[in-house]
N, C-alpha and C positions, 0 to 999 in steps of 0.2 A: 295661582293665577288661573290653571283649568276650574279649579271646584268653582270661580266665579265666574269662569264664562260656559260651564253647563249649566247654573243657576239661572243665568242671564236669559240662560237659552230654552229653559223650562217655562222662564215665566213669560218670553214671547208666545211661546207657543200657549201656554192658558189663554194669551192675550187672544191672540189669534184666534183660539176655539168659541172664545165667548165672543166677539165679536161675530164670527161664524155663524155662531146660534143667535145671536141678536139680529145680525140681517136674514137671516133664513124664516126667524119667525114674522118679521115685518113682513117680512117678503111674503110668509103663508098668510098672514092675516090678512094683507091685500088683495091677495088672488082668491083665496079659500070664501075670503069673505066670514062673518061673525059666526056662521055654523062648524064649520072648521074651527074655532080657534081652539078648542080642549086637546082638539087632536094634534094639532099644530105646537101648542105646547108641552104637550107629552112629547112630541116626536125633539122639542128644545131641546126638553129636559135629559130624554135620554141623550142624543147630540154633547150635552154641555158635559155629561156627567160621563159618556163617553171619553170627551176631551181630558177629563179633569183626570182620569183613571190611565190614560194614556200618559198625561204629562206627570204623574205620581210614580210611574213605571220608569220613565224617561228619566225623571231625576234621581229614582234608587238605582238602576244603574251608571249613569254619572256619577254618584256616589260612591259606589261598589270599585268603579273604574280610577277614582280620583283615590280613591284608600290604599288600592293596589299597587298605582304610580309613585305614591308617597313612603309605600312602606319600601318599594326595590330602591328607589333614592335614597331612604335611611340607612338600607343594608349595605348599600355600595360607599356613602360615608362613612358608615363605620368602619367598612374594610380598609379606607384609604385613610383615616384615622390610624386605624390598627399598622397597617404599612409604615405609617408617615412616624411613629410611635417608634417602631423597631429599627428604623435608619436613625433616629436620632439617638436613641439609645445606644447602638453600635458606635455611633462617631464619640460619643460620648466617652466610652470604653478606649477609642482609639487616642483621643485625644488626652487622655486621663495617662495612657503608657506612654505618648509622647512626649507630655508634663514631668513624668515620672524619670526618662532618660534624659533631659532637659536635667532635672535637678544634679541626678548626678555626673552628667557631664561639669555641671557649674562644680562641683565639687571637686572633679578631679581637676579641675583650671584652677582652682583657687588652691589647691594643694602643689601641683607643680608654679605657681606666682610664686608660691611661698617657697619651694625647695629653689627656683630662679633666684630669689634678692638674697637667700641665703648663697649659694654660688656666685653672686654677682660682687658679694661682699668679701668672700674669700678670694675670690678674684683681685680685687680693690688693693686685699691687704698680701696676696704673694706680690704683684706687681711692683710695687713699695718696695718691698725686702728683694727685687730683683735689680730696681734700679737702685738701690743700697750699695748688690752688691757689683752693679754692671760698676757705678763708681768706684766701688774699689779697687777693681779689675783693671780697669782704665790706669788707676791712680798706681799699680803694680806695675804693670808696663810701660808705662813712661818711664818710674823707677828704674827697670830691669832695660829698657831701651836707651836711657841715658847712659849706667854703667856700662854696657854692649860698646855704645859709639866710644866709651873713654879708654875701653880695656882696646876694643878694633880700629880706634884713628881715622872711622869713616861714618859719616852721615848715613840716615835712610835713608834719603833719595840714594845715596851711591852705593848703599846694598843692595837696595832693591834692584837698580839697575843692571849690577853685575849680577844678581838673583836669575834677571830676566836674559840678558845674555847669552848665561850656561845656559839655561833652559834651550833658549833658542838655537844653541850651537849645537847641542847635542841632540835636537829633533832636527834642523836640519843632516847631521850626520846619521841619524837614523832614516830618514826619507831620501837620504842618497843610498843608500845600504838596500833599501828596501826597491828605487826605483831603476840602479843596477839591476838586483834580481830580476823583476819583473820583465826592463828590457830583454834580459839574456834568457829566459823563459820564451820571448815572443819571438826573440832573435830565433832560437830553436827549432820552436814548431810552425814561423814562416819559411825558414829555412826547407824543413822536412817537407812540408808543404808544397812549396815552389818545385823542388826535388820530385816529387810523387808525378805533380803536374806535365814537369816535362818531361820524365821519362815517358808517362803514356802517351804523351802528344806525339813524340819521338816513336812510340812501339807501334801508335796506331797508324803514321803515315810513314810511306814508305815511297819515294819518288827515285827514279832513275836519271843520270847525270848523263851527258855526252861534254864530255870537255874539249873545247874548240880555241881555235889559235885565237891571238888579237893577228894575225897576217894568213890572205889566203893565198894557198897555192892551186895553179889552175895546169893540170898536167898537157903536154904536149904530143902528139902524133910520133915528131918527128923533131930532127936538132935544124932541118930546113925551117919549121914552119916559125923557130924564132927571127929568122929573115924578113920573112912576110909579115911578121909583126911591126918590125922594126920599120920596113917600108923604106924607099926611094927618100935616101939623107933623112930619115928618119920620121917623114911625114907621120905616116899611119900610127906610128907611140902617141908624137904628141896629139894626134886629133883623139886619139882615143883618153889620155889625158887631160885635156882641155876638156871631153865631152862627159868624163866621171869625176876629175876632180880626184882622182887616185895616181899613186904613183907607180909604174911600171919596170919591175925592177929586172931585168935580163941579164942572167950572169951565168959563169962554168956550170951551175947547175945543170945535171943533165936532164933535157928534156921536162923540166919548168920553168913556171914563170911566176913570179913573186909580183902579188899584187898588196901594196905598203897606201893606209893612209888612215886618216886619224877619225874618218864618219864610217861606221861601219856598213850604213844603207850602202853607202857610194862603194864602198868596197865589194859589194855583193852584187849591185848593181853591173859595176865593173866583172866582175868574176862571170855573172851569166851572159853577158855581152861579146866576153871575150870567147865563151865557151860559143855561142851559137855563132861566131865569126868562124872559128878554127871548125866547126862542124859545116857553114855554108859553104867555106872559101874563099869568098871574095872577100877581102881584106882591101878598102880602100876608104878614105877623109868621110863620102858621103855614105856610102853605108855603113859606116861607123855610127854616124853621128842618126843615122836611122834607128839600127840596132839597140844604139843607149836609150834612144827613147823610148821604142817598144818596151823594153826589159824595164823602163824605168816604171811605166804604166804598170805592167803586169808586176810588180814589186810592189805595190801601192795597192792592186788588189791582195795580194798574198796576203800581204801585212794587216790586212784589215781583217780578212778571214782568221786569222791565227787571233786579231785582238778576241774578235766575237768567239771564237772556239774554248779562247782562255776564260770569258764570262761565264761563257754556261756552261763550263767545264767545274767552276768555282761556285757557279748559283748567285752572280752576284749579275742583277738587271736594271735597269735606267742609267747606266754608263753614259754618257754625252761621246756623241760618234767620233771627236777631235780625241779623247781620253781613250776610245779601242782604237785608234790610230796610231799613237804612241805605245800602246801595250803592243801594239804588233812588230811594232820599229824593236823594241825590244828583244825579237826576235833574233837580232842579227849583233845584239851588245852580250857582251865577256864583262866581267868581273872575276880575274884571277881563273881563269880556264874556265871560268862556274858561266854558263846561259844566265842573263839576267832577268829572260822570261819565264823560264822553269825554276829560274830561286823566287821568284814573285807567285807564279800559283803555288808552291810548297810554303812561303811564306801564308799565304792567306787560308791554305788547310790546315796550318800549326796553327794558327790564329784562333782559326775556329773551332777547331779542338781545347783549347787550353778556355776559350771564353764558355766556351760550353759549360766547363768543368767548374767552371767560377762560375756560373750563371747569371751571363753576362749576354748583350746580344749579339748571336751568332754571326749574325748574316753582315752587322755593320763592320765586327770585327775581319772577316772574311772581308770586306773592301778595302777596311784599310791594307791590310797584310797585303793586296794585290795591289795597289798603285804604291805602296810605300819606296819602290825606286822607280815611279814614272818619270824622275827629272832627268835617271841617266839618260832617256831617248835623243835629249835637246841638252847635255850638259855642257858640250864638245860648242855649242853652238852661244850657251848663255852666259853670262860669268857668274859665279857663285857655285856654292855643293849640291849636291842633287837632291839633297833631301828640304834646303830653302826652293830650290827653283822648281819641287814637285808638288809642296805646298802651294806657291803660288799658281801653278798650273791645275789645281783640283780645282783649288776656289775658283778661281778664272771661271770654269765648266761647271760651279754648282751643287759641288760636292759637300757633305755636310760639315760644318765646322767641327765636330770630332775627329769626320776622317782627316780634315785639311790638319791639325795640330799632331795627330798622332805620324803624320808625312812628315813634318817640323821636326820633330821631339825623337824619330829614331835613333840618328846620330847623336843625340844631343845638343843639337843646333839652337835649339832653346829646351829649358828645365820640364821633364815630364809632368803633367799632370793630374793625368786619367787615369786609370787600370787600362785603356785600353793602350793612350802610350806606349807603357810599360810592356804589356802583351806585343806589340810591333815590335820592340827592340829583341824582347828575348826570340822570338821567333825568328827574326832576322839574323840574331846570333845563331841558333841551332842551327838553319840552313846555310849561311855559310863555313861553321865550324863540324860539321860533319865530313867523316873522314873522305877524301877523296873528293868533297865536291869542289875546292877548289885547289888549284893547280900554282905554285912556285918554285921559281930554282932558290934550293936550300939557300945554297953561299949567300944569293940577294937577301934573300929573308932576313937569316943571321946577321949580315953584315949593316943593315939598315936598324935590326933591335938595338947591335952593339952601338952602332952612329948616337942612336937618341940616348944611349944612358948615358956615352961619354961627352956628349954637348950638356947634359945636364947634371952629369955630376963634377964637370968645372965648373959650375958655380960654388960661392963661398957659403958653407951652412946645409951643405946638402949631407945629409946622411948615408941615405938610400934610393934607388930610381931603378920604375922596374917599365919596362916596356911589355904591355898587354893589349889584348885583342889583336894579334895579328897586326902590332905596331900602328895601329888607330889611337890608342892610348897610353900615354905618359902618365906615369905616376909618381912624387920625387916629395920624398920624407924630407924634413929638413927640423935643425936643432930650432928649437923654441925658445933657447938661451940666446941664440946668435939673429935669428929671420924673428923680423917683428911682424905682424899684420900685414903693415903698409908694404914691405920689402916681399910678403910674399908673394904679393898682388903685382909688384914692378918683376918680380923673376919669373912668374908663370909669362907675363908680357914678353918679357928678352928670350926667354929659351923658344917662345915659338916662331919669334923675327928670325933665331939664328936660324932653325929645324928649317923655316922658308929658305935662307939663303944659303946653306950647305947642302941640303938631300934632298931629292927628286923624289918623291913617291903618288901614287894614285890618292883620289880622294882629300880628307883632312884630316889629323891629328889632333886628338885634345892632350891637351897637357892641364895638367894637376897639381897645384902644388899643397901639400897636407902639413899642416904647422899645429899639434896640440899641446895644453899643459898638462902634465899629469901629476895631480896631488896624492903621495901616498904615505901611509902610517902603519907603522901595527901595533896591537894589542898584546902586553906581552904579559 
């Protein structure tokens, strides 16, 4: 397509030149007029022949250009020729080994087809000769199970059964074997455990007792000033009486005055009333009845102080102010010579100790251990044990239902459930059962263990009955031959109506009655 449009372009321009020279000579012939025309056509001539040698030149280069165009386009298809040449060739190559692993994979397939039908066929024919001989086998044991039943007198189902029986009787006798072990394994190292626990609890706290009467004594000046107590027919007792609510006991005592009543606030109240009478002197109806009441105020504040001293003495904060009100009332309540305030913060540092150790929470335990005898404050006043009427006094103020259950559950007023339970009780055991903190005359003690074994070992069926925990708890073995379930359920009932209506003692008693069967064998 260039060669013919430099061609195209060569012959315009002839075109061009010759016309050029055709109007140039018109043109001289005109102007020049007839004298001019040889020169005029000379002057064509060279003009055309000009033209003609320019457009000769023009189109051998065209030429020359169109040669050199055509031959770099040959040499560049040949190269992409040549390229296009060697890729196909390579794929060729490639495809030729693909072909080639192709075949013999078809080969190894058609070789393992053939080793498959031959296995598929030996296959075919053991299967055959197995169920051949699974029949015979069959046909053996029915033989050999028939004779069995005629020579043993019993059915399969009633072999099998008794098959499954022993089995069963003797893996239960091994998982009894195995979960005795285990229990008395666990029995052991909770035992050791428990043991480790309290002694450090025990080692690390170490609290001081004061043991104090249930009756105060308020000493006197002089054997006059029980006169002036007594008063004109006896005015000034009873107003002083009437005004605490205590009883005034004036006897050969020398030179005291026994003050008897069953609230210990009034009793204390009374004692410092009586004390700031005997120090004013005036001893009369109205400033009696002053003096109870100042002392009664200022007992109220004491009381209250001593609650709050005892919290953050224990680290135990958001008390409800009714709850340090009653810790402080505590101040003034006995349990067996024992302070029931200071066996309450000892209780709530054994608490915390022992929860520590179990890592358990400290601080809750620590609440419980201190209000767990909040009920003695108000027991004198509510009916029921102290440890139901201090539950309902925690709840009452807000206290959490952990601590309200483990108040429940010291005595065993209802069944423990918690660790923390558990941790109240024994703590509350250790601070009472350490030596010296609580106070009783021998003979009463004795004579009240002896009371409760012999009320319960007139019953029929009793083996053995042992009074523990400082006579809080009855214990009473009984034959399992003789007490059935039901009966031991109506005798724990009768022995603690009788324990109510024969013996006076503080608090409550549980009683227990233990009925087990024991299967035993040996191996011989």
């Amino acid at each position: 397509m260039n060669i013919f449009h430099i061609s195209a372009q060569v012959a315009l321009v002839v075109l061009l030149g010759i016309l050029a020279g055709v109007a140039v000579g018109y043109y001289l012939r005109k102007r020049l007029a007839e004298g001019h025309r040889k020169n005029i056509e000379a002057q064509g001539r060279q003009l055309i022949e000009s033209a003609i040698l320019e457009a000769e030149r023009i189109k051998k280069e065209a030429a020359l250009h169109t040669k050199d165009e055509a031959f770099q386009l040959k040499q560049a298809l040949e190269k992409d020729i040549q390229e296009r040449r060697a890729e196909v060739l390579q794929e060729e190559k490639r495809l030729s080994k693909k072909l080639d692993q192709i075949e013999t994979k078809i080969d190894l397939l058609d070789k393992r087809e053939t080793d498959f039908l031959r296995r598929e066929q030996d296959f075919i024919r053991r299967e055959k000769a197995l169920e051949q001989n699974v029949r015979q086998i069959d046909a053996l044991v029915m033989e050999q199970r028939e004779k069995l039943e005629k020579i043993a007198g019993i059915s399969q189902e009633e072999a099998r059964k008794q098959l499954i029986e022993s089995i069963e009787s003797e893996a239960r006798m091994e998982a009894g074997k195995q979960l005795v072990r285990i229990e008395n394994e666990m029995r052991m190292q909770a035992d050791r455990k428990a043991k480790n626990i309290l002694a450090l609890a025990i080692s690390r706290y170490a609290g001081d007792y004061v043991a104090e009467r249930t009756v105060s004594v308020v000493p006197l000046p002089s054997e006059d000033m029980k006169g002036r107590i007594i008063g004109r027919e006896g005015r000034n007792i009873r107003a002083l009486e009437a005004a605490t609510g205590i009883d005034i006991i004036i006897d050969d005592t020398p030179e005291a005055v026994i003050l008897s009543g069953f609230n210990p606030v009034r009793r204390e109240v009374a004692r410092l009333s009586l004390e700031q009478l005997i120090t004013d002197g005036r001893i009369h109806p109205a400033r009696i009845e002053e003096i109870v009441a100042k002392v009664a105020k200022e007992l109220e504040v004491t009381m209250r102080e001593a609650g709050e001293q005892v919290t953050f003495d224990v680290g135990v904060h958001g008390v409800h102010v009714e709850l340090i009100k009653l810790l402080g009332r505590l101040k003034y309540r006995t349990s067996y010579g024992q302070n029931v305030l200071q066996h309450s913060v000892e209780v709530a540092f054994l608490c915390g100790i022992m929860a520590a150790e179990l890592g358990l929470d400290e601080k809750q335990a620590r609440r419980a251990g201190l209000l767990h005898d909040i009920g003695k404050a108000v027991d004198h006043e509510i009916e029921g044990s102290h440890a139901t009427i201090g539950a309902d006094i925690a709840k009452k103020y807000g206290e959490p239902a952990e601590v309200v259950r483990a108040i429940a559950a010291h005595h065993e007023d209802i069944p423990p459930e918690s660790v923390l339970d558990v941790l109240v009780q024994s703590a509350d055991a250790l601070s009472g059962a350490r030596p010296g903190a609580r106070k009783e005359m021998l003979e009463t003690y004795v004579k009240r263990l002896e009371d409760l074994e012999q009320i319960a070992n007139a019953h029929k069926g009793v083996e053995k009955s042992y009074a523990i925990q400082a006579g809080r708890d009855l214990r009473i073995i009984v034959d399992s031959g003789v007490v059935s379930d039901q009966d031991s359920m109506l005798m724990s009932r009768e022995i603690a109506k009788e324990i109510e209506q024969q013996l006076t003692y503080p608090g409550q008693i549980r009683v227990t009655v233990i009925r087990e069967t024991r299967a035993v064998e040996y191996a011989r």
